[in-house]
C-alpha positions in Angstrom: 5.8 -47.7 -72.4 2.8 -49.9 -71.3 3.0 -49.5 -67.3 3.2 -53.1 -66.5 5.7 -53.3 -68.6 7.3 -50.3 -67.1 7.0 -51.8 -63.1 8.4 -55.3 -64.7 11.4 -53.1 -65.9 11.7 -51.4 -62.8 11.0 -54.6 -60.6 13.9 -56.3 -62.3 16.0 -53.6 -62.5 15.7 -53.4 -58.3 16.3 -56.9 -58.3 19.6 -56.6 -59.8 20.6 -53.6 -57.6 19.9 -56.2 -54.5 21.9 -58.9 -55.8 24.6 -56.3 -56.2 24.2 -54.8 -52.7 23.6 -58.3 -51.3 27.0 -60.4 -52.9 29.3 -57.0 -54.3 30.8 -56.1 -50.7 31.3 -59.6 -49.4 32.9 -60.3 -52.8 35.2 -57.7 -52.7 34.8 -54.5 -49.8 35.1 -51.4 -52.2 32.9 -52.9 -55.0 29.9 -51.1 -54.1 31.4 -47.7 -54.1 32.9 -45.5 -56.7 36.8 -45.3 -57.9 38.8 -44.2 -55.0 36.1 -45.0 -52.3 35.7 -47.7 -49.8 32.9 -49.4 -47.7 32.9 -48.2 -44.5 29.6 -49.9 -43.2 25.8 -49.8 -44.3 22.8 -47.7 -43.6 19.4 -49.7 -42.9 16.4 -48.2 -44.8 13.2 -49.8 -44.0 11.3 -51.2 -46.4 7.2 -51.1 -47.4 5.2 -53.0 -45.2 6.0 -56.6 -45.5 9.5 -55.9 -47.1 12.8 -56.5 -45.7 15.0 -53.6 -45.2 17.4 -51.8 -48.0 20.7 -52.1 -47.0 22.8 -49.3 -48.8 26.4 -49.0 -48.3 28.0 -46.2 -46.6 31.1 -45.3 -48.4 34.5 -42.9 -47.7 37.1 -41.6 -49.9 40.3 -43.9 -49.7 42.5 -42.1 -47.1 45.7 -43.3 -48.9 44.2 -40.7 -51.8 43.1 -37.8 -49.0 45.6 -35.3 -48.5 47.3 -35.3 -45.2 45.7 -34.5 -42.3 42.3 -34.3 -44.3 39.5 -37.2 -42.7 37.5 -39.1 -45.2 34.0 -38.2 -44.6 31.5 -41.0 -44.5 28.7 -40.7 -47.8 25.5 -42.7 -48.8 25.2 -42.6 -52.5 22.3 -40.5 -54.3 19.7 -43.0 -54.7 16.6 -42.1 -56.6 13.2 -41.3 -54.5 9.7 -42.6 -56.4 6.5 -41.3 -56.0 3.7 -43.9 -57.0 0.1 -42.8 -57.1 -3.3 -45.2 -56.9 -6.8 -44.3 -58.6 -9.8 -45.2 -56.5 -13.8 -44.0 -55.9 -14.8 -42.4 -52.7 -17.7 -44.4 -51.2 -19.9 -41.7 -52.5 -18.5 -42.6 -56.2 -16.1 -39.3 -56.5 -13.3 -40.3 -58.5 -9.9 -39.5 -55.8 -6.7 -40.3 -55.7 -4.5 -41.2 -53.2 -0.2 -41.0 -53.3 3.5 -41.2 -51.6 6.7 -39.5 -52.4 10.4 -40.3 -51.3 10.3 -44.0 -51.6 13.8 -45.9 -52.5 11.5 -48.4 -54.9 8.7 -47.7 -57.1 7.1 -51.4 -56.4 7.2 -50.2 -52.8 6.0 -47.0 -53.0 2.8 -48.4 -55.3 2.1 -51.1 -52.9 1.9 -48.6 -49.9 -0.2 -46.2 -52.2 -2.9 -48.7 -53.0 -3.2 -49.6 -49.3 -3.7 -46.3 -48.3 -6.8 -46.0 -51.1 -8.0 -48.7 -49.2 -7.1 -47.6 -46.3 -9.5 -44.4 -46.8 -11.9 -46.8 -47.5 -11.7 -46.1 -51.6 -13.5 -48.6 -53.6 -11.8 -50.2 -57.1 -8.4 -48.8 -55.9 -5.7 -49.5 -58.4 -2.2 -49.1 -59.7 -1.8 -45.7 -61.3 2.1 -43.8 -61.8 5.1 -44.5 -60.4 7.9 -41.8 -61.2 11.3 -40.9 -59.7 13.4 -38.4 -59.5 11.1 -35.5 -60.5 7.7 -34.2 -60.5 4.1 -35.7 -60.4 1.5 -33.9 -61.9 -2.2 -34.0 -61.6 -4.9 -32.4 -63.5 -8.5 -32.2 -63.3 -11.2 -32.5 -66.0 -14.3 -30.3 -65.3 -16.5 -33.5 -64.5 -14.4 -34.6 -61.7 -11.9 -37.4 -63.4 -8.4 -36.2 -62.6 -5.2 -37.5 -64.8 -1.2 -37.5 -64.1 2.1 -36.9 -66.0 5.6 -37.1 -65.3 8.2 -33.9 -65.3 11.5 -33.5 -65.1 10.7 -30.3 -63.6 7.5 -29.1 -62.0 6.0 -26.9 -64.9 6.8 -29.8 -67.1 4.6 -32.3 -64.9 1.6 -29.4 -64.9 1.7 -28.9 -68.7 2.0 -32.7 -69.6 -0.8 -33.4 -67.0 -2.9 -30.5 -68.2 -2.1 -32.1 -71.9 -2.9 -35.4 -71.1 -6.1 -34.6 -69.6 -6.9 -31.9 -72.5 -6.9 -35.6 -75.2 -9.7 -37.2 -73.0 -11.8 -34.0 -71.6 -12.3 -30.6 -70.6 -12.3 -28.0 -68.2 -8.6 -29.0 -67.5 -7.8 -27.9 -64.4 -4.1 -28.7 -62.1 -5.4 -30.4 -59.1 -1.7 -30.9 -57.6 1.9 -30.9 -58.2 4.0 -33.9 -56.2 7.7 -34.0 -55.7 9.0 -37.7 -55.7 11.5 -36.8 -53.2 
């Protein structure tokens, strides 16, 4: 998939998850938690730099469904962490690239990756990869251009990203292996 099309995709898909976070609970309280759990308050996550903050709920088992004497234990559902990663030039022309991991939204975490290429004072920073829940891998072509692939697993990010850079170069090279989370 084209990666706009991909970050539109994902960009709406977020949007959808807020609307459910924002109206669900007030709607009706167990709605944003599973079968057999209820809301039991929220958990503030800040957001990228000129964001508002995630609210996510913070949900417990029903206690009518615990056995006796048993507490429910307060849980904040497995949310996936992206990883986005931004191309840019060293002032010297070196191609470099420039990344974050464990973000709770990949327009996020590729808006705060492109301000730290500029940041770094990078020239022609731009959008590259956003993955989550896996691996990033980056590989390096003997003249200096690096490339990136996604894994489920790390070897699987290393051989796509050796592969990918293999079609356009050689001397293929990986440069680094990123966790999203």
């Amino acid at each position: 998939m084209h990666p706009r099309r991909l970050l539109t995709a994902r960009l709406a898909m977020l949007a959808l998850g807020l609307l459910a976070l924002a109206y669900g609970p007030s709607a009706r309280a167990d709605s944003a938690c599973g079968p057999g759990q209820r809301m039991v308050g929220e958990h503030s996550v800040p957001g990228a730099a000129g964001t508002a903050p995630m609210r996510i709920p913070v949900c417990a088992p029903d206690n009518s469904s615990m056995p006796s004497g048993e507490a429910a234990a307060p849980e904040i559902p497995n949310m996936p962490l992206n990883a986005a990663l931004a191309w840019g030039n060293l002032p010297d022309g070196t191609p470099a690239y420039f990344y974050v991991t464990a973000r709770l939204n990949s327009w996020g975490a590729m808006k705060e990756a492109v301000a730290g290429c500029e940041a770094y004072g990078a020239r022609n920073c731009r959008e590259g990869l956003t993955v989550a829940n896996g691996w990033l891998g980056i590989s390096k072509a003997a003249d200096g251009s690096f490339f990136a692939a996604f894994g489920r697993k790390k070897k699987q990010a290393e051989k796509a990203a050796l592969e990918r850079c293999a079609r356009e170069a050689s001397g293929c090279t990986v440069a680094e292996t990123i966790r999203t989370g």
